[in-house]
C-alpha positions as CSV (number, residue, x, y, z in Angstrom):
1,X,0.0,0.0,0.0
2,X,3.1,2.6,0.9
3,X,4.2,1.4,-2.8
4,X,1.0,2.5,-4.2
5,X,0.6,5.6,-2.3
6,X,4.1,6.7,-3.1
7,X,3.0,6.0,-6.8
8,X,0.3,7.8,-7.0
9,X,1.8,10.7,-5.3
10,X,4.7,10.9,-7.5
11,X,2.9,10.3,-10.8
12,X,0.3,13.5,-9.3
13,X,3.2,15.5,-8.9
14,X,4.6,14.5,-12.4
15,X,1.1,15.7,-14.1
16,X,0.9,18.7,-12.1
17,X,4.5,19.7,-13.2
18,X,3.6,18.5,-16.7
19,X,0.5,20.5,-17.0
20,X,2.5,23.9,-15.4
21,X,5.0,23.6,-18.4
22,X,2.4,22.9,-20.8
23,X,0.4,26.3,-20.0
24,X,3.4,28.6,-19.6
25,X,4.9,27.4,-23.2
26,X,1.2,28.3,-24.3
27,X,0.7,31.8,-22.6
28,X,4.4,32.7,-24.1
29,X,3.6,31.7,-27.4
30,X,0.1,33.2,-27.4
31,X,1.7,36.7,-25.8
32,X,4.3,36.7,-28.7
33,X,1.9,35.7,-31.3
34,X,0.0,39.2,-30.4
35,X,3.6,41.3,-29.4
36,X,3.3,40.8,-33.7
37,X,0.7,43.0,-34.4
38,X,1.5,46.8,-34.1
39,X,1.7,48.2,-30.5
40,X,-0.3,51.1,-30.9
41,X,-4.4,51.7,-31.5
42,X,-5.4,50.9,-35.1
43,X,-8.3,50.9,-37.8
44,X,-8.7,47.9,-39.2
45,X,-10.6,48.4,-42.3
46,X,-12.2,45.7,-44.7
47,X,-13.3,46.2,-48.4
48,X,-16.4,43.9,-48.7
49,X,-17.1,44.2,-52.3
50,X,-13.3,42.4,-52.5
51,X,-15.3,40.0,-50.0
52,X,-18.5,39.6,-51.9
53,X,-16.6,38.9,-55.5
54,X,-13.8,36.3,-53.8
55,X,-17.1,34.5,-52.7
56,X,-18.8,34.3,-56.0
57,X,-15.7,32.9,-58.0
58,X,-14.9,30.6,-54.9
59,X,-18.1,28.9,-55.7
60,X,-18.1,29.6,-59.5
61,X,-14.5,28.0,-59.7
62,X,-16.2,24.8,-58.5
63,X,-19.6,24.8,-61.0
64,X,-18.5,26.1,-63.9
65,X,-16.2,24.3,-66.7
66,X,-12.6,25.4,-67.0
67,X,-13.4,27.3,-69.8
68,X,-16.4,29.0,-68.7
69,X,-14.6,30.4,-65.4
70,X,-11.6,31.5,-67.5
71,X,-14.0,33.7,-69.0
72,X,-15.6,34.6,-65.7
73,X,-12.2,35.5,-64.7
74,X,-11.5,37.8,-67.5
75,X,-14.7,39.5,-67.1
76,X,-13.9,40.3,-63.5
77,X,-10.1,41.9,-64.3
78,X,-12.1,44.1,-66.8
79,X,-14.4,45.2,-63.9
80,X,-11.4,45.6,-61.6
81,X,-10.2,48.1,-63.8
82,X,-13.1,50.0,-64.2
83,X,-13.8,50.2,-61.0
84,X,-10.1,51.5,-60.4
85,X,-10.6,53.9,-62.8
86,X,-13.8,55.1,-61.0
87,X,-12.7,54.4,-57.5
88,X,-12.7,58.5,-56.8
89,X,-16.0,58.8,-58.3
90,X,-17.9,55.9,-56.4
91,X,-19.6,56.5,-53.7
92,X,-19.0,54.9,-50.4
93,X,-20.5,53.0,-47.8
94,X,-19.1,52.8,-44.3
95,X,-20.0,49.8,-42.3
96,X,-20.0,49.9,-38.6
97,X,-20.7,47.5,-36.0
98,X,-22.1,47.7,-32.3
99,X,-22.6,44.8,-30.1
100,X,-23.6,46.2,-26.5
101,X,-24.0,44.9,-23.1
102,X,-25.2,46.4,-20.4
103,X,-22.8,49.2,-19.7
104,X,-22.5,50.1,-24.0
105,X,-19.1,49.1,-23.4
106,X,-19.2,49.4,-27.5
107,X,-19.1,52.9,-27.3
108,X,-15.4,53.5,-26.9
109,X,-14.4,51.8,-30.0
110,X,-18.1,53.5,-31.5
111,X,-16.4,57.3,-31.1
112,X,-13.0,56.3,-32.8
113,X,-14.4,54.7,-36.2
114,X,-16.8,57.9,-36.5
115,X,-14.0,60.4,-35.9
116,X,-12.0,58.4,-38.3
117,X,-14.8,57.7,-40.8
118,X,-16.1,61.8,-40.5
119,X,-12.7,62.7,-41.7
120,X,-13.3,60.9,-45.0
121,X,-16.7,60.8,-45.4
122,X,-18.4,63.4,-48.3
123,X,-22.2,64.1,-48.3
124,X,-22.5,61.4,-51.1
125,X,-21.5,58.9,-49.1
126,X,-23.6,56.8,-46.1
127,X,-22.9,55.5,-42.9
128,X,-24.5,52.1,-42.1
129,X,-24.4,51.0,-38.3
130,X,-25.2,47.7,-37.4
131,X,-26.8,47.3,-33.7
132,X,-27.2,44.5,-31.5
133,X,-28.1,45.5,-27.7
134,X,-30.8,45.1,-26.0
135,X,-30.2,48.3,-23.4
136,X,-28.6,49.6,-20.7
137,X,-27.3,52.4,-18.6
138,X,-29.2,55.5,-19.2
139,X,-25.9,57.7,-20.1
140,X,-24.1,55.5,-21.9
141,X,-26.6,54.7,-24.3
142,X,-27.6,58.3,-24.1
143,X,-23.2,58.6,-25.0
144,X,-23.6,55.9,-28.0
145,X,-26.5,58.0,-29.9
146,X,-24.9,61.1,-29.4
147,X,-22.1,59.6,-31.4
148,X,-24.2,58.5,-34.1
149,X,-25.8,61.8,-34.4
150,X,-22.3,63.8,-35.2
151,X,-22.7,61.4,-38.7
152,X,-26.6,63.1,-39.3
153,X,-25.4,66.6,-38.2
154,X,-22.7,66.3,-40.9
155,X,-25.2,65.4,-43.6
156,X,-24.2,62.3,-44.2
157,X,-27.0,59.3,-44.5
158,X,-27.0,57.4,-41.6
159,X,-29.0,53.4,-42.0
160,X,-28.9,51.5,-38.9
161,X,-29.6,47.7,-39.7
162,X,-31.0,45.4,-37.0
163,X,-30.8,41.9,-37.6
164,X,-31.4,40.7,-33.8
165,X,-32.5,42.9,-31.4
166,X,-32.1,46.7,-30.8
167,X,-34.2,47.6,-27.4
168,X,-34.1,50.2,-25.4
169,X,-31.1,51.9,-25.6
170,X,-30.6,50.2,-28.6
171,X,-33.4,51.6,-30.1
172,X,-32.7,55.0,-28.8
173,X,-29.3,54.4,-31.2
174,X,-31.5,53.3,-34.0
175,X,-34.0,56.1,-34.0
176,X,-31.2,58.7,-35.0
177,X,-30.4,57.1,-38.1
178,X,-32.1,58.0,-42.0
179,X,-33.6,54.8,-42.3
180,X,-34.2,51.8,-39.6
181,X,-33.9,48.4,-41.5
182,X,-35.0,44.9,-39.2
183,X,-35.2,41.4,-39.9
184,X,-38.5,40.4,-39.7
185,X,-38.2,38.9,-36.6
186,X,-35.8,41.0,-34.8
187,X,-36.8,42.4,-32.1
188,X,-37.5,46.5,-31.8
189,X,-38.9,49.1,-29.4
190,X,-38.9,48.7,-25.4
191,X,-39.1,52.7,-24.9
192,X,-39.3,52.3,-21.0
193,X,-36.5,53.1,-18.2
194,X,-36.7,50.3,-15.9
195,X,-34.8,50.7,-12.6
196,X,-35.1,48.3,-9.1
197,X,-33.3,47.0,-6.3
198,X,-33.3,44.5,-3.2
199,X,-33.5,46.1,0.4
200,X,-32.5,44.6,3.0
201,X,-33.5,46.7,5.6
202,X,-36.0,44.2,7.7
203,X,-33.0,41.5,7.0
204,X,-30.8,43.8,9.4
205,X,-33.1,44.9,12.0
206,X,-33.9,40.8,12.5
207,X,-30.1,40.3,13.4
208,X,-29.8,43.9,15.2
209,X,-27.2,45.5,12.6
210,X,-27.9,49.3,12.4
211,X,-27.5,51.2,9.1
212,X,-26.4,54.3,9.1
213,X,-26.1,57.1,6.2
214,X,-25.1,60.7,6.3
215,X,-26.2,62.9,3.8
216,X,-26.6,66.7,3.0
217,X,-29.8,67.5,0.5
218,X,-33.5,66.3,1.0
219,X,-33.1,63.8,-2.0
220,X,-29.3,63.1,-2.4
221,X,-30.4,59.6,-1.6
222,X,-34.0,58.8,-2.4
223,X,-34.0,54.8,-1.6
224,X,-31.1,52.4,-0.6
225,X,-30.8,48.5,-0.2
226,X,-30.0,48.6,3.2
227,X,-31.9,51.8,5.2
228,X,-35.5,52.1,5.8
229,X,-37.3,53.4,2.7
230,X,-39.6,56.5,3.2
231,X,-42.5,57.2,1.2
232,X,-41.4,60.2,0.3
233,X,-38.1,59.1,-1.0
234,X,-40.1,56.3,-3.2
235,X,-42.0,59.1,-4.9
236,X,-39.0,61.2,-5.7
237,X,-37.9,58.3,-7.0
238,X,-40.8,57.8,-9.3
239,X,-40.5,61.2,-10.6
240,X,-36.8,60.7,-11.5
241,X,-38.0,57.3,-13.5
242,X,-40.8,59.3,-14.9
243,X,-38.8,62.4,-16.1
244,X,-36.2,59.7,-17.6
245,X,-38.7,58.2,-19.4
246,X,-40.2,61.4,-21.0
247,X,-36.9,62.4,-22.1
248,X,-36.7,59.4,-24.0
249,X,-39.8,59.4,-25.8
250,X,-38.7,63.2,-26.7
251,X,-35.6,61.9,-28.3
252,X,-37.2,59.0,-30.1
253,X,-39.8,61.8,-31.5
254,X,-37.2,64.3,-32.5
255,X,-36.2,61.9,-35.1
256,X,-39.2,60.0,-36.3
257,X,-41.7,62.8,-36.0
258,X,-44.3,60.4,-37.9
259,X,-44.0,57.7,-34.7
260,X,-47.1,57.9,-32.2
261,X,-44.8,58.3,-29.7
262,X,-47.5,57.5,-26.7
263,X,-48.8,54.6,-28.4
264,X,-45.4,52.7,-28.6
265,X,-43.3,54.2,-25.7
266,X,-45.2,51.9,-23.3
267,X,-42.2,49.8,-22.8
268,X,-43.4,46.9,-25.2
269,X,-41.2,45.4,-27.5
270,X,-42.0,44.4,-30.7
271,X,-40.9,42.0,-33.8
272,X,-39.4,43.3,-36.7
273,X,-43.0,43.3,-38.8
274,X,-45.0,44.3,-36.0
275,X,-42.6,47.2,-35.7
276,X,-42.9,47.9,-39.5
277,X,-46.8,48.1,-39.2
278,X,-46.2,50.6,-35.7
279,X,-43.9,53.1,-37.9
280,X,-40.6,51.9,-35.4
281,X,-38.7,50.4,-38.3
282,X,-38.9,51.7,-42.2
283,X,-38.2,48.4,-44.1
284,X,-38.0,44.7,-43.5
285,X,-34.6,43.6,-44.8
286,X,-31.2,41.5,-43.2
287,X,-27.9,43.8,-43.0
288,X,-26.6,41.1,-45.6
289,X,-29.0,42.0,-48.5
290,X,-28.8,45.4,-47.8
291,X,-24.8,45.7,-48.1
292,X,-24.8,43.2,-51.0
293,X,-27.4,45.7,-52.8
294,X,-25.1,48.7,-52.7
295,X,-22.1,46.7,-53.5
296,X,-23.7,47.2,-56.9
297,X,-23.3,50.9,-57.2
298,X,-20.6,51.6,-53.7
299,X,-17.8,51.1,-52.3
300,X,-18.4,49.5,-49.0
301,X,-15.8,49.3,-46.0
302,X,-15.8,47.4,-43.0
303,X,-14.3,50.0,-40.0
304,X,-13.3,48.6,-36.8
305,X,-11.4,50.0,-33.9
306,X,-8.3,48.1,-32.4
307,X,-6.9,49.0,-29.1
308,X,-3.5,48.3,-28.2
309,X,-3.2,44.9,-26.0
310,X,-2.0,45.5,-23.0
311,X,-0.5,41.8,-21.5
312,X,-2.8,41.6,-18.9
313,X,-5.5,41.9,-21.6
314,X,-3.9,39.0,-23.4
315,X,-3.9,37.0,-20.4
316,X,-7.4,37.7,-19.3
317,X,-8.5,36.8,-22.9
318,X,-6.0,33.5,-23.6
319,X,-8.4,32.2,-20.2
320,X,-11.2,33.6,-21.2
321,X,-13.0,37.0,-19.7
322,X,-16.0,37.1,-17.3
323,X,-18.9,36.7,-20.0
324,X,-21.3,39.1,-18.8
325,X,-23.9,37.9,-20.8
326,X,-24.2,34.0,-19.1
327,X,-27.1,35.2,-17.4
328,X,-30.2,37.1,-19.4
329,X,-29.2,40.3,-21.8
330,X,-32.2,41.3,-20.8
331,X,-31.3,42.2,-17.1
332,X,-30.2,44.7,-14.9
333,X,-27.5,45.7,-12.5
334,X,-30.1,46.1,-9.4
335,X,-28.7,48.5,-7.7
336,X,-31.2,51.1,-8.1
337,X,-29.5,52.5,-11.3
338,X,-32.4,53.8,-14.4
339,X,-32.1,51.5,-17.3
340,X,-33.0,51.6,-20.9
């Protein structure tokens, strides 16, 4: 039995050892895989009509004869060069995407691409966003539309496409733009602020812990988790929740004048052709057909925003970040904090 146990301890301590090697040789090699790209922030920009055409022949190169893809292939050098030759004359179309959580984390990268694309960008030219968030925090939502409106107050068309779901404070981004496309059944509207927290006040006074809070101002603090809740307090609260809310539907009618903004800011959501029918969205198309449509008669490029990595950035993502999003996107932080 000693023989055994002596075994089993040494073979342990041989895998342990093993597996400590293993991951160090990994981390290094990931951390001087990325020490390749540039260290310093970057625009990494994608022409998708390049995209679209090295699709087509992929798939023609494997239906058609050898003869009949020769010719496809000389056909497409001719229309290389033409549209070289009009490249200064074509308009463009500049894609951009958002994916938010909770906090429209998004928006950071969201401010760089439309500084950089504004610089570039003529009147002819269009803007197209795509958004995926259901909501958030009031002022950083309130942040990521203000962004998108520097692009309308420049002139330029602005299309925000919503193939999944843009709620709330994702709507409140997608109201600002020319046109609203949706997939039919993505999900639109939510115009509500939505804002709630646990107290634990009655928990406390069971097991004789006093709370105590100092403040200066009637309504510096309205309600809190852990002291007793007034009635007062509750309806100051309200207020703040209800003046929230009317801002919102204000924005949302600034730009869609033709929305009955009472009848949909009741904090519904809605499906992409039930949306249509309410006047939230202006045409039921995917983000794909749209961009594959102008790629007829534009230019379209792909702009995204690259911070530097920092190493403990590379770390955190070689072992993977908190997801925030294991639990519902649909929730909120519950501490009392207005959400969209």
């Amino acid at each position: 039995m000693d023989f055994l146990y002596n075994y089993g301890l040494f073979l342990a301590k041989t895998l342990t050892f093993v597996i400590a090697i293993a991951a160090i040789v990994l981390i290094i090699a990931f951390v001087a895989r990325r020490n390749r790209e540039p260290d310093r922030d970057r625009l990494e920009i994608k022409n998708l009509n390049l995209k679209f055409s090295d699709m087509a022949l992929a798939i023609k190169s494997q239906i058609l004869t050898e003869s009949e893809y020769k010719e496809v292939l000389k056909q497409e050098k001719q229309r290389d060069k033409e549209r070289e030759r009009t490249a200064s004359e074509r308009p463009k179309v500049f894609l951009l995407n958002f994916d938010g959580d909770i906090k429209a984390s998004a928006v950071k990268h969201l401010r760089e691409e439309i500084t950089a694309l504004l610089t570039v960008a003529g009147k002819n030219d269009e803007v197209v966003v795509r958004i995926n968030s259901p909501g958030g925090m009031v002022h950083t939502y309130g942040l990521a539309a203000s962004q998108l409106a520097r692009i309308r107050a420049r002139g330029i068309r602005l299309v925000a496409a919503v193939d999944k779901v843009a709620a709330s404070g994702g709507y409140m981004m997608a109201c600002v733009a020319n046109q609203i496309i949706a997939a039919p059944f993505a999900v639109v509207g939510s115009i509500g602020v939505l804002a709630q927290l646990p107290n634990f006040n009655r928990l406390l006074k069971k097991h004789d812990v006093d709370f105590e809070q100092f403040t200066a101002g009637q309504f510096k603090r309205t309600v809190t988790m852990f002291g007793e809740n007034t009635e007062s307090g509750r309806e100051k609260f309200r207020d703040e929740i209800e003046q929230t809310h009317q801002l919102f539907k204000n924005f949302v009618a600034e730009y869609r004048p033709g929305l009955d903004i009472d009848a949909v800011a009741t904090g519904e959501h809605w499906y992409g052709t039930q949306g249509l029918d309410k006047k939230l969205v202006d045409a039921l198309q995917t983000s794909d057909d749209y961009l594959l449509a102008k790629s007829e008669s534009a230019d379209i490029f792909e702009i995204t925003y690259k911070p530097k990595k920092k190493l403990g950035s590379l770390l955190t993502n070689f072992f993977g970040e908190a997801n925030e999003r294991l639990s519902s996107p649909w929730r909120d932080t519950g501490d009392g904090n207005p959400l969209l």
